[in-house]
CHARMM-style PDB file with segment names, atoms N, HN, CA, C and O in Angstrom:
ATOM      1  N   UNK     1      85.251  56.433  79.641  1.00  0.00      PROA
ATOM      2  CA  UNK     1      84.484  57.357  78.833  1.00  0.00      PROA
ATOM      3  C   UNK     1      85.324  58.626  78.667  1.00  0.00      PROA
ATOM      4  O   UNK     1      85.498  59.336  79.658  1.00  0.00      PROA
ATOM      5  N   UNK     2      85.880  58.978  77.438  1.00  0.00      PROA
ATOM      6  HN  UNK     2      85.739  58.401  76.634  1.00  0.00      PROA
ATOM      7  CA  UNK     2      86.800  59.759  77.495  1.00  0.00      PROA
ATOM      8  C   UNK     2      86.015  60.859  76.693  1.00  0.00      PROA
ATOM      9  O   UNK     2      85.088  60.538  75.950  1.00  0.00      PROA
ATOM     10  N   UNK     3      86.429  62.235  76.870  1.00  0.00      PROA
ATOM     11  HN  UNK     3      87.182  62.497  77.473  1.00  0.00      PROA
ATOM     12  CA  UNK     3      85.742  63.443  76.279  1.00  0.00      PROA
ATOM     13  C   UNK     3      86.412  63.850  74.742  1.00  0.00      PROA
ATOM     14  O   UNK     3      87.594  63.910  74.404  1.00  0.00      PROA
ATOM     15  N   UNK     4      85.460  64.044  74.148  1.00  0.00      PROA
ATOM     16  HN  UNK     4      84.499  63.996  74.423  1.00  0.00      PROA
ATOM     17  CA  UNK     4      86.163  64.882  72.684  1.00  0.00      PROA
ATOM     18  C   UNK     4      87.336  65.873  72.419  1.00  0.00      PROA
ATOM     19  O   UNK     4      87.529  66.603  73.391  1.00  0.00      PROA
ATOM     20  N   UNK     5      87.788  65.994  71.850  1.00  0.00      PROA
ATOM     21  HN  UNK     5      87.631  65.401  71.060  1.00  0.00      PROA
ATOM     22  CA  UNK     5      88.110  67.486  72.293  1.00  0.00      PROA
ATOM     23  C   UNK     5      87.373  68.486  72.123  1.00  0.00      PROA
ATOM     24  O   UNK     5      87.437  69.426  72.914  1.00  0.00      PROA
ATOM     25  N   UNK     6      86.451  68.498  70.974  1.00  0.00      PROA
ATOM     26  HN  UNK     6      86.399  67.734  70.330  1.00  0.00      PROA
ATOM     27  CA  UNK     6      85.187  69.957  71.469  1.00  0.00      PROA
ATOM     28  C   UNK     6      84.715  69.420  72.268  1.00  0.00      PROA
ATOM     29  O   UNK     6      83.711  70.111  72.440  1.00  0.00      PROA
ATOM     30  N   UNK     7      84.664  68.698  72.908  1.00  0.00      PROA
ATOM     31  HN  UNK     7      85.480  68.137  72.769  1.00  0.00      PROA
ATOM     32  CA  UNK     7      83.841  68.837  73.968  1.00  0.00      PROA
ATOM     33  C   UNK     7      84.433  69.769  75.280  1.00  0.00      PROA
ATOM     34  O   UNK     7      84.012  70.778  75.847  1.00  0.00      PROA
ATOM     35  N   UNK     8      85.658  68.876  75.462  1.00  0.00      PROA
ATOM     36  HN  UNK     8      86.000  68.057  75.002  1.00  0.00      PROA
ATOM     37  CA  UNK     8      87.049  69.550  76.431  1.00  0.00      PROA
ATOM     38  C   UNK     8      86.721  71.169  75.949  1.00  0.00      PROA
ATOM     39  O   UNK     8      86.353  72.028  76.751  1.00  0.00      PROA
ATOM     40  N   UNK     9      86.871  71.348  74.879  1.00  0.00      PROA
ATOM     41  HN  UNK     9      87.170  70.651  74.228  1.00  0.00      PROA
ATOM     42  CA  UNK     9      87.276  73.086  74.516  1.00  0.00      PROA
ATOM     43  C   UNK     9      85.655  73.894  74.850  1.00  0.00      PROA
ATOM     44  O   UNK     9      85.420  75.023  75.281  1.00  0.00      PROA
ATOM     45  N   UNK    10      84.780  72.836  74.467  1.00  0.00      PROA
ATOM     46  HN  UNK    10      84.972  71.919  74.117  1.00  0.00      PROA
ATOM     47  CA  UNK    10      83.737  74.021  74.912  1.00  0.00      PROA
ATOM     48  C   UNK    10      83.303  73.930  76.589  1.00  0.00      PROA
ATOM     49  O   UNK    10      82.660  74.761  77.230  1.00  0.00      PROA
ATOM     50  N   UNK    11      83.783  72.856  76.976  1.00  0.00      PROA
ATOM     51  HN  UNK    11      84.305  72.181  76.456  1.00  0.00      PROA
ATOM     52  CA  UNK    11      83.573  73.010  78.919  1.00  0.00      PROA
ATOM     53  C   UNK    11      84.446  74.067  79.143  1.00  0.00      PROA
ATOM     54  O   UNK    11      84.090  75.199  79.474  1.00  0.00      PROA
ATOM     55  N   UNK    12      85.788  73.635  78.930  1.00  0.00      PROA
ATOM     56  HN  UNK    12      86.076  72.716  78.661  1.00  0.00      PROA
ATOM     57  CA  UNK    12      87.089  75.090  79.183  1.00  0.00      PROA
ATOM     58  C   UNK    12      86.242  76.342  79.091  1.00  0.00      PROA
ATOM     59  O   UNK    12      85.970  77.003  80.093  1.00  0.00      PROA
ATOM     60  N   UNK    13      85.903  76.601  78.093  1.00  0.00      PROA
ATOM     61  HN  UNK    13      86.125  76.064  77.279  1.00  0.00      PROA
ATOM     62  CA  UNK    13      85.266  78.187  77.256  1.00  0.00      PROA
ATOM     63  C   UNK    13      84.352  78.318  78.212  1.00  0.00      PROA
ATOM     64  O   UNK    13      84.226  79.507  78.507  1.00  0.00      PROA
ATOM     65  N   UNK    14      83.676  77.631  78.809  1.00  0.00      PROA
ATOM     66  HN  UNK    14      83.777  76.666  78.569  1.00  0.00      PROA
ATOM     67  CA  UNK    14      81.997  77.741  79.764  1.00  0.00      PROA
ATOM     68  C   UNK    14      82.732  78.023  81.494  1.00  0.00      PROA
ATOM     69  O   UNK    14      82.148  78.565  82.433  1.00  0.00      PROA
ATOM     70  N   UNK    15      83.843  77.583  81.493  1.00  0.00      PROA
ATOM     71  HN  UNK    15      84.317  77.142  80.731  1.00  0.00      PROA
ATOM     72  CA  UNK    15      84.117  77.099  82.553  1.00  0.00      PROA
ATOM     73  C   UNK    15      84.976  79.018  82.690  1.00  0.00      PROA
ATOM     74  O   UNK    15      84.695  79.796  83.601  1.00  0.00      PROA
ATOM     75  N   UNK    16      85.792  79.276  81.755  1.00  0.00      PROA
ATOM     76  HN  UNK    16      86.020  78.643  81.015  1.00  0.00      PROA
ATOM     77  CA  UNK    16      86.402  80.380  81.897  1.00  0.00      PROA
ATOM     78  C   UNK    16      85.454  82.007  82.109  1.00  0.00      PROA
ATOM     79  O   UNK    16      85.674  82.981  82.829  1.00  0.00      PROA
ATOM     80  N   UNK    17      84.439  81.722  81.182  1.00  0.00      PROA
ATOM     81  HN  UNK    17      84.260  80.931  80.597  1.00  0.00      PROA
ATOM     82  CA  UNK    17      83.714  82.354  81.351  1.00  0.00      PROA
ATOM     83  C   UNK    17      82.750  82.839  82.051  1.00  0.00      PROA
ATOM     84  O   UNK    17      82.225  83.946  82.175  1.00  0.00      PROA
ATOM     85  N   UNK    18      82.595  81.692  82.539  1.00  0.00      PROA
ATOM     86  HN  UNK    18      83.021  80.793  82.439  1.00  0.00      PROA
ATOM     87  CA  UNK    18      81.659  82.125  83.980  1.00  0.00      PROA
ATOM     88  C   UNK    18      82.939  82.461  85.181  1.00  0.00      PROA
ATOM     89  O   UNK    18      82.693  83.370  85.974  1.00  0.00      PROA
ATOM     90  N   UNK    19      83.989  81.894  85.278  1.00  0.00      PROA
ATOM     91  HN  UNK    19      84.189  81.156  84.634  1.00  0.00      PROA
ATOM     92  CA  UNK    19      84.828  82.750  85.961  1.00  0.00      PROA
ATOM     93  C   UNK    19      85.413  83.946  85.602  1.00  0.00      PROA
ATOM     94  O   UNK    19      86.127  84.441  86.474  1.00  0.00      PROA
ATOM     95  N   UNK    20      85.299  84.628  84.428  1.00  0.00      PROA
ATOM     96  HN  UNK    20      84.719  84.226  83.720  1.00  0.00      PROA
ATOM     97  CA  UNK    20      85.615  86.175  84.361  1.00  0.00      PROA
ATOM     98  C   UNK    20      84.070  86.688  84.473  1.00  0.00      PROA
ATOM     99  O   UNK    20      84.180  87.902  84.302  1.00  0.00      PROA
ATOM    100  N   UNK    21      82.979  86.460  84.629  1.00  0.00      PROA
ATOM    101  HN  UNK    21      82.889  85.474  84.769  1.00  0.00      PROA
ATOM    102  CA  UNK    21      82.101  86.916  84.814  1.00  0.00      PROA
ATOM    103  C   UNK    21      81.558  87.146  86.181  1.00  0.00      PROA
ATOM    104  O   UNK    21      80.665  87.918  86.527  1.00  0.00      PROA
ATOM    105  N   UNK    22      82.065  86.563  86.683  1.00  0.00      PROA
ATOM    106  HN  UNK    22      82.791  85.935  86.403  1.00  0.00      PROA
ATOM    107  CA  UNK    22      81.854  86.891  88.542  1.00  0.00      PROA
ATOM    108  C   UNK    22      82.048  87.934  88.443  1.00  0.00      PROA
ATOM    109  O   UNK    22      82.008  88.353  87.287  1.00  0.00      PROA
ATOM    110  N   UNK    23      82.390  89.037  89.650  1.00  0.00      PROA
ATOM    111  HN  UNK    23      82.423  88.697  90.590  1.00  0.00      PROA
ATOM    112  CA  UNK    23      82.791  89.674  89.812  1.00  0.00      PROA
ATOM    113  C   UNK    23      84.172  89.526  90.608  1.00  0.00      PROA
ATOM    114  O   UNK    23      84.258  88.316  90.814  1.00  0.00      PROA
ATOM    115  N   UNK    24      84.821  89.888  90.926  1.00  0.00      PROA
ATOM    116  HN  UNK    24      84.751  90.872  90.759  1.00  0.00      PROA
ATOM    117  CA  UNK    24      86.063  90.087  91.695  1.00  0.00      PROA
ATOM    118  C   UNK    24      85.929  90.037  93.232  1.00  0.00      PROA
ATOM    119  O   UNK    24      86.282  89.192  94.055  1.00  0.00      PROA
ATOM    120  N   UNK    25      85.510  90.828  93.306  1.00  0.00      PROA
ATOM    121  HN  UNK    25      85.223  91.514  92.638  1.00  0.00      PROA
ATOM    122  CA  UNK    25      84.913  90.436  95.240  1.00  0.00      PROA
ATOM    123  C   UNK    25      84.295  89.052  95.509  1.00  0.00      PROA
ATOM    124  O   UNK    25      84.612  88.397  96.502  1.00  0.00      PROA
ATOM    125  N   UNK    26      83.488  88.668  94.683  1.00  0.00      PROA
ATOM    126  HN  UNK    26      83.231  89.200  93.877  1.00  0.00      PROA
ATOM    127  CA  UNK    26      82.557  87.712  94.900  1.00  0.00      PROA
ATOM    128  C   UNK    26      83.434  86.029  94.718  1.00  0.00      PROA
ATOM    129  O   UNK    26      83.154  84.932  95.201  1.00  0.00      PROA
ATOM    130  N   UNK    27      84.605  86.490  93.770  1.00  0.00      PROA
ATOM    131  HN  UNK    27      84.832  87.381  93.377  1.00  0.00      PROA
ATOM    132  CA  UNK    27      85.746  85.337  93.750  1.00  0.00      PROA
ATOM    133  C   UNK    27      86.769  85.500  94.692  1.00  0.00      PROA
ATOM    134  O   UNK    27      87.562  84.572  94.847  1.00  0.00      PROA
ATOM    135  N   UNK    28      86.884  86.559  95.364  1.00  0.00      PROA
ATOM    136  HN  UNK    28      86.240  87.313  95.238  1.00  0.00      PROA
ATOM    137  CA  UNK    28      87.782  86.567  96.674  1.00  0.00      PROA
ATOM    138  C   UNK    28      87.299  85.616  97.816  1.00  0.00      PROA
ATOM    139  O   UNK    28      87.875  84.697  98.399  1.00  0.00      PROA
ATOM    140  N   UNK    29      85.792  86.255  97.964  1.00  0.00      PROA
ATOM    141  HN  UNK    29      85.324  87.002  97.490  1.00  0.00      PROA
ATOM    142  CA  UNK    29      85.080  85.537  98.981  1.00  0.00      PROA
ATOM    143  C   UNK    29      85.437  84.063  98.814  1.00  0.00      PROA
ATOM    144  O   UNK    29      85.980  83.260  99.573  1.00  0.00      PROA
ATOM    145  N   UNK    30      84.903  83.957  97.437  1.00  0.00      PROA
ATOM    146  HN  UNK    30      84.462  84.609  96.821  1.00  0.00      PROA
ATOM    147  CA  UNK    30      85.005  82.158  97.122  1.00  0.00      PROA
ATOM    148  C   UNK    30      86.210  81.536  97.929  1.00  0.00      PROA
ATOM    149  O   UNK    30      85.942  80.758  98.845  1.00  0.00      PROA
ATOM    150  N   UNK    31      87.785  81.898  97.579  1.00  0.00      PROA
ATOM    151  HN  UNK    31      88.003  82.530  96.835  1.00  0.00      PROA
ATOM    152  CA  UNK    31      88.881  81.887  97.637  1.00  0.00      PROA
ATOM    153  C   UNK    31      89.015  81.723  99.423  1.00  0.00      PROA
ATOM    154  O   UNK    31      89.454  80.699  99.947  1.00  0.00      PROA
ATOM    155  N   UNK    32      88.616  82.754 100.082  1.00  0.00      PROA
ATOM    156  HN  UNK    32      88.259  83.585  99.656  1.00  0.00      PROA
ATOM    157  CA  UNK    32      88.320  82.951 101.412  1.00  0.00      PROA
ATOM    158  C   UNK    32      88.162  81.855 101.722  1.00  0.00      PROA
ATOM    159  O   UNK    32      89.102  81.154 102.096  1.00  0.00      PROA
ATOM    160  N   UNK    33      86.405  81.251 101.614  1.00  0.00      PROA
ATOM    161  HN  UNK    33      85.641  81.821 101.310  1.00  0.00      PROA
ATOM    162  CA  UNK    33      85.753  80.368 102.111  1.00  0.00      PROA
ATOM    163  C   UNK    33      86.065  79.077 102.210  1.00  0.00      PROA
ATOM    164  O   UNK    33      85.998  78.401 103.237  1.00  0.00      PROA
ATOM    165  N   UNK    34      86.527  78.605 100.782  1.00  0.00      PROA
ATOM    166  HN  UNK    34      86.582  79.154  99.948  1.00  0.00      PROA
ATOM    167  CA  UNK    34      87.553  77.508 100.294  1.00  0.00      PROA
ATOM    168  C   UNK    34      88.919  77.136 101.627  1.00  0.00      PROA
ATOM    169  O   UNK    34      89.011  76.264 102.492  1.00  0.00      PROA
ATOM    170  N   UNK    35      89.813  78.302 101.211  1.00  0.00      PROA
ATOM    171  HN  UNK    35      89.739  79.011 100.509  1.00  0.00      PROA
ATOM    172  CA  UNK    35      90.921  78.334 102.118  1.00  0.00      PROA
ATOM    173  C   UNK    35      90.206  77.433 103.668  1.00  0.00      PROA
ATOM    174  O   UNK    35      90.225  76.233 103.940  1.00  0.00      PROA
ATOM    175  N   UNK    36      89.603  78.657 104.463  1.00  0.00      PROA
ATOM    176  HN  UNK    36      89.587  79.632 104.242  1.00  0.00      PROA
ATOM    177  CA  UNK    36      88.767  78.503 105.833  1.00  0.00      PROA
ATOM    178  C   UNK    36      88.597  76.887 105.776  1.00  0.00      PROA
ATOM    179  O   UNK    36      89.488  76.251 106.339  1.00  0.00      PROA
ATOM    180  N   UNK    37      87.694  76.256 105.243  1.00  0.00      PROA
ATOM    181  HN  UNK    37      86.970  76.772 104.785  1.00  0.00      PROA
ATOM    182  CA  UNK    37      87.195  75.085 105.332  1.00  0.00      PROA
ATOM    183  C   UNK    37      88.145  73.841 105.044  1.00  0.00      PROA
ATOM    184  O   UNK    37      87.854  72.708 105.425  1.00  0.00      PROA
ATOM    185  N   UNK    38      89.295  74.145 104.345  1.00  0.00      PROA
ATOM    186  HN  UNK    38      89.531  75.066 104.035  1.00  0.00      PROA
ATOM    187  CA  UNK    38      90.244  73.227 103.961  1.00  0.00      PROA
ATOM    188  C   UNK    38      90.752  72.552 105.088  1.00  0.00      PROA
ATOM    189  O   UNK    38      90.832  73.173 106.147  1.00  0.00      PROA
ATOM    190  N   UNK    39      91.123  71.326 105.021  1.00  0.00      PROA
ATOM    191  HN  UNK    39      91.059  70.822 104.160  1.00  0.00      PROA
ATOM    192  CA  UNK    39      91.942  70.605 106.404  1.00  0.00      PROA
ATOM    193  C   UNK    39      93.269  71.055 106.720  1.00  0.00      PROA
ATOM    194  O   UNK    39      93.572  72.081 106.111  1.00  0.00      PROA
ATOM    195  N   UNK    40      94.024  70.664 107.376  1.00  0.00      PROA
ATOM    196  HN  UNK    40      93.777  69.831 107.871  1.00  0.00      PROA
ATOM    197  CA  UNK    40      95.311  71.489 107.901  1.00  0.00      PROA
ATOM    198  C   UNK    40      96.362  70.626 106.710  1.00  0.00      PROA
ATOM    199  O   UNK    40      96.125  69.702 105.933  1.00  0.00      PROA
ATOM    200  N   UNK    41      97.006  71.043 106.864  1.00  0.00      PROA
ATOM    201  HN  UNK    41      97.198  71.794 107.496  1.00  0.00      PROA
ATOM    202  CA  UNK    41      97.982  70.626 105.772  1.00  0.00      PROA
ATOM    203  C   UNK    41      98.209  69.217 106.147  1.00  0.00      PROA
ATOM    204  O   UNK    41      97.821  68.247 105.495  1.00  0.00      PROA
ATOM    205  N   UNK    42      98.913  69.186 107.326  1.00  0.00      PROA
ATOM    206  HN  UNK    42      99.227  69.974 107.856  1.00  0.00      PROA
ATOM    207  CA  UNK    42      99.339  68.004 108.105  1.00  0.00      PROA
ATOM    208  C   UNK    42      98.397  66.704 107.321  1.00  0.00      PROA
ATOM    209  O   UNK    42      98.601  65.871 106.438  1.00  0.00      PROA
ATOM    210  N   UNK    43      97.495  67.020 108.044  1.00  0.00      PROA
ATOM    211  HN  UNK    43      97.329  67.697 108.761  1.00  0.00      PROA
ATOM    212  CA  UNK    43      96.216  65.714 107.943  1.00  0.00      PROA
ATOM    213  C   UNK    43      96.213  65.581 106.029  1.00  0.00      PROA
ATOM    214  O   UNK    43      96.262  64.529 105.391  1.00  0.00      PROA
ATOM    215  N   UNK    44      96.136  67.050 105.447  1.00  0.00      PROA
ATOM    216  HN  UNK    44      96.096  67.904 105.966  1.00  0.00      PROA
ATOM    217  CA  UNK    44      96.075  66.211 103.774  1.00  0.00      PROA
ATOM    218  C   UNK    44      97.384  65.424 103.291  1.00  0.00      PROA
ATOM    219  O   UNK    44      97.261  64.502 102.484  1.00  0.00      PROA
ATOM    220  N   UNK    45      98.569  65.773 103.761  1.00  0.00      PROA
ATOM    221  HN  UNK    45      98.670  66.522 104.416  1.00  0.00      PROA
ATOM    222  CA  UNK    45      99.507  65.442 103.091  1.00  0.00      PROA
ATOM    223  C   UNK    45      99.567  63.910 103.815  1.00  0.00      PROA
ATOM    224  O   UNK    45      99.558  62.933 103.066  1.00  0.00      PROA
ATOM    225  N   UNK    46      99.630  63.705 105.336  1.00  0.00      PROA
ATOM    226  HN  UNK    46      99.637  64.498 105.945  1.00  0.00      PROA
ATOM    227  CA  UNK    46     100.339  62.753 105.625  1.00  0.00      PROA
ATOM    228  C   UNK    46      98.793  61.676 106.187  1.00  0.00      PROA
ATOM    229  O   UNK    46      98.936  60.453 106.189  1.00  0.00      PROA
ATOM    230  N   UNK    47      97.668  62.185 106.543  1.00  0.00      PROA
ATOM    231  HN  UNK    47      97.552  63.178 106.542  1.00  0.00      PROA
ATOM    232  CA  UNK    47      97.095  61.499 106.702  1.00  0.00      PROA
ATOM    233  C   UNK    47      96.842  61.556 108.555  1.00  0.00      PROA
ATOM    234  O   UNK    47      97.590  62.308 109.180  1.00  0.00      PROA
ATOM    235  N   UNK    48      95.966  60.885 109.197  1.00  0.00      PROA
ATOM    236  HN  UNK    48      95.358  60.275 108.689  1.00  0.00      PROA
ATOM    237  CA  UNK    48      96.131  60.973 111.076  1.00  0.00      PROA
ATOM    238  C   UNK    48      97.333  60.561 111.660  1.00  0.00      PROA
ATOM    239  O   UNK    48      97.587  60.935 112.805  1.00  0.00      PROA
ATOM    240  N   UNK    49      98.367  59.610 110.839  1.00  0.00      PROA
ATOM    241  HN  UNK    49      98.161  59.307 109.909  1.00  0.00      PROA
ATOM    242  CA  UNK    49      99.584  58.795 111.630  1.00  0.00      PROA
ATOM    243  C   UNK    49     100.139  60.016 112.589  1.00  0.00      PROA
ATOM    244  O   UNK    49     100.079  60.020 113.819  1.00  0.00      PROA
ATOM    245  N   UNK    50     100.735  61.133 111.687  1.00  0.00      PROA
ATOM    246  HN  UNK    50     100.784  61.129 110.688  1.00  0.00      PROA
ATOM    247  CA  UNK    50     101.515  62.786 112.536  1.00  0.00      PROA
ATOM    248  C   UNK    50     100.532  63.187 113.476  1.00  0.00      PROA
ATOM    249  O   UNK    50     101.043  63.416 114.572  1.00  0.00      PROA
ATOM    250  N   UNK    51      99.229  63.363 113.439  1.00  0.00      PROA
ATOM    251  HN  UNK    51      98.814  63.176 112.548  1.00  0.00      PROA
ATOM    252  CA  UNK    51      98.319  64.289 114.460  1.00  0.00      PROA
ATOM    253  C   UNK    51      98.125  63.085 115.765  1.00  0.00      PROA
ATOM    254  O   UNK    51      97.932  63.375 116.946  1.00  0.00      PROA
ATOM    255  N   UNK    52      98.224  61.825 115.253  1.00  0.00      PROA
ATOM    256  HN  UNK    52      98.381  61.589 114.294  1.00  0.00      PROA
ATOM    257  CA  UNK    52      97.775  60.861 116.323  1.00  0.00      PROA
ATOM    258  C   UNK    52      99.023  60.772 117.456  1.00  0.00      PROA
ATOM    259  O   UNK    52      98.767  60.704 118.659  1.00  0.00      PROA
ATOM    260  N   UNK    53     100.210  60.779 117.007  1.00  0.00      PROA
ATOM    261  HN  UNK    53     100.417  60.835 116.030  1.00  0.00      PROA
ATOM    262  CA  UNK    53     101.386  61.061 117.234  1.00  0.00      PROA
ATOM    263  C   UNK    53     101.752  62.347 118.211  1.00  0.00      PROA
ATOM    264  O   UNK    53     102.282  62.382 119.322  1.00  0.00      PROA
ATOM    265  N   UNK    54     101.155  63.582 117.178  1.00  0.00      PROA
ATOM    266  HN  UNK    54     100.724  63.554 116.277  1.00  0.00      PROA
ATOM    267  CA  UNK    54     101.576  64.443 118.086  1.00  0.00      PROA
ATOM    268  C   UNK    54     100.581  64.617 119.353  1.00  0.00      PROA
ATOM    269  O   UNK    54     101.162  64.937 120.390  1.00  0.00      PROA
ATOM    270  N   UNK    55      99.443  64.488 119.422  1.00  0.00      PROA
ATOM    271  HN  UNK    55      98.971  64.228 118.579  1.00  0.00      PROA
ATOM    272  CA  UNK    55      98.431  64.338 120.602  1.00  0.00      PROA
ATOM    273  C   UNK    55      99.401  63.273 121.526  1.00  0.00      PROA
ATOM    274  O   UNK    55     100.071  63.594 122.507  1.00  0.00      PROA
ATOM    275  N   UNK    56      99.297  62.139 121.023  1.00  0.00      PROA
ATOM    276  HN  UNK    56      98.753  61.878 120.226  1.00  0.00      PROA
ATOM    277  CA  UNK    56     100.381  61.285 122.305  1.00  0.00      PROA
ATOM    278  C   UNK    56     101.222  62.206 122.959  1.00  0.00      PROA
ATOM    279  O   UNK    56     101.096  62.730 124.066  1.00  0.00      PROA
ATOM    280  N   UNK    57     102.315  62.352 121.893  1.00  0.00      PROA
ATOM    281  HN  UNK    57     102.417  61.927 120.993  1.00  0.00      PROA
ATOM    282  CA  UNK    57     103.252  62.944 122.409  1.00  0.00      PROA
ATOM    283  C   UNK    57     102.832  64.319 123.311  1.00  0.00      PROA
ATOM    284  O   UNK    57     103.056  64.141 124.508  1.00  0.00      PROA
ATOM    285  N   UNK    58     102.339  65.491 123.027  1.00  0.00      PROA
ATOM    286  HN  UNK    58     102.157  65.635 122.054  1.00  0.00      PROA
ATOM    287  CA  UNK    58     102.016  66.483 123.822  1.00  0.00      PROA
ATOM    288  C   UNK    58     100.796  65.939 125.269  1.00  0.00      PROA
ATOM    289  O   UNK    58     100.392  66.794 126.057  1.00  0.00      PROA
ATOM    290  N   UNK    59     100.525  65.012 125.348  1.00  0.00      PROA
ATOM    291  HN  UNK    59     100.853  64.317 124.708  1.00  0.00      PROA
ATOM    292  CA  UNK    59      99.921  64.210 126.281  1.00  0.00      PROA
ATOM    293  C   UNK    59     100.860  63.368 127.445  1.00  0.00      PROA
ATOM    294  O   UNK    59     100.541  62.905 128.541  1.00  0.00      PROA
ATOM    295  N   UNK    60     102.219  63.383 126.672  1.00  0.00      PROA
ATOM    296  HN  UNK    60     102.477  63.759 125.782  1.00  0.00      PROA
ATOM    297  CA  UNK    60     103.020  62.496 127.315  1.00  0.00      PROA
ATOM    298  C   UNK    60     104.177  63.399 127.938  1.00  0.00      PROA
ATOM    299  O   UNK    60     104.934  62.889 128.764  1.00  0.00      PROA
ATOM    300  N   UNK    61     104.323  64.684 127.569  1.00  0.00      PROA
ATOM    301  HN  UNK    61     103.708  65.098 126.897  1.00  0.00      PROA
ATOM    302  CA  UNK    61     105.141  65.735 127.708  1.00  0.00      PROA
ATOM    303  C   UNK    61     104.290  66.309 129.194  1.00  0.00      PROA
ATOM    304  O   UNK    61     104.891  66.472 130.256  1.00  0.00      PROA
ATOM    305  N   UNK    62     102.747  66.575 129.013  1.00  0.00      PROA
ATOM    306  HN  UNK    62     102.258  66.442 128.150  1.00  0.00      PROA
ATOM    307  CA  UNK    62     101.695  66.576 129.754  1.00  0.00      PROA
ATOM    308  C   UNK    62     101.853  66.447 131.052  1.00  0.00      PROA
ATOM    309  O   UNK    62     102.006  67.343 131.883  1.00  0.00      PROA
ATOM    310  N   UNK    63     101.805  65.111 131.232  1.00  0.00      PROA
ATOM    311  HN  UNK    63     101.681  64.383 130.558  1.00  0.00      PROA
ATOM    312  CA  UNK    63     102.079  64.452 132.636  1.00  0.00      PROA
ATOM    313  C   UNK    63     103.132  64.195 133.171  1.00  0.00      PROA
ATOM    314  O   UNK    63     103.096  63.793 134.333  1.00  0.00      PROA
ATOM    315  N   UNK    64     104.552  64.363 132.412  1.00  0.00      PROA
ATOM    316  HN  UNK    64     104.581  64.689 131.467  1.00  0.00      PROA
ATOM    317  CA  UNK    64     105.295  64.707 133.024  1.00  0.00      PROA
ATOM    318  C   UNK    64     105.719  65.761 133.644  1.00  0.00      PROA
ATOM    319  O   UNK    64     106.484  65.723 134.607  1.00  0.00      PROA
ATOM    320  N   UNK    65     105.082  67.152 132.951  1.00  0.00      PROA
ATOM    321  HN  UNK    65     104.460  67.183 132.169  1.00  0.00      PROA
ATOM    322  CA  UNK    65     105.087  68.370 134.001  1.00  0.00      PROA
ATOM    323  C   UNK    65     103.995  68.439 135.299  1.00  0.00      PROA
ATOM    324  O   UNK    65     103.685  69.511 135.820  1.00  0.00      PROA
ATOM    325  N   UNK    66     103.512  67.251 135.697  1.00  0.00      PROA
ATOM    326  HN  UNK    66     103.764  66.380 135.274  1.00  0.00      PROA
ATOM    327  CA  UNK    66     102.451  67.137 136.668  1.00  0.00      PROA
ATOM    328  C   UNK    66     103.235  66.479 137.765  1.00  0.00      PROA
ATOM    329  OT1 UNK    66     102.686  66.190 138.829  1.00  0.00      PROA
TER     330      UNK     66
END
């Protein structure tokens, strides 16, 4: 189901407009909140294989200083 192009141009226009209509503080916050809640980079780019990995590993580093 593919969109028109007025259609495309009048979502854009709705879509821009309600973002210059915020206010400025109130799109920082947004920006803020967004950021905060996002996953760590690690996990979006590569997925658990690196974090599962590095837990071993700092687990295994672990008990050898014991």
């Amino acid at each position: 189901m593919a969109i028109k192009g007025d259609e495309l141009v009048k979502f854009a226009t709705q879509q821009f407009v309600r973002y210059i209509e915020t206010p400025p503080q109130v799109r920082k916050e947004n920006r803020t909140s967004a950021k905060a809640s996002r996953e760590p980079w690690l996990t979006r780019w590569f997925g658990l294989g690196p974090i599962s990995l590095f837990i071993w590993w700092r687990g295994r580093t672990m008990n050898r200083q014991r």
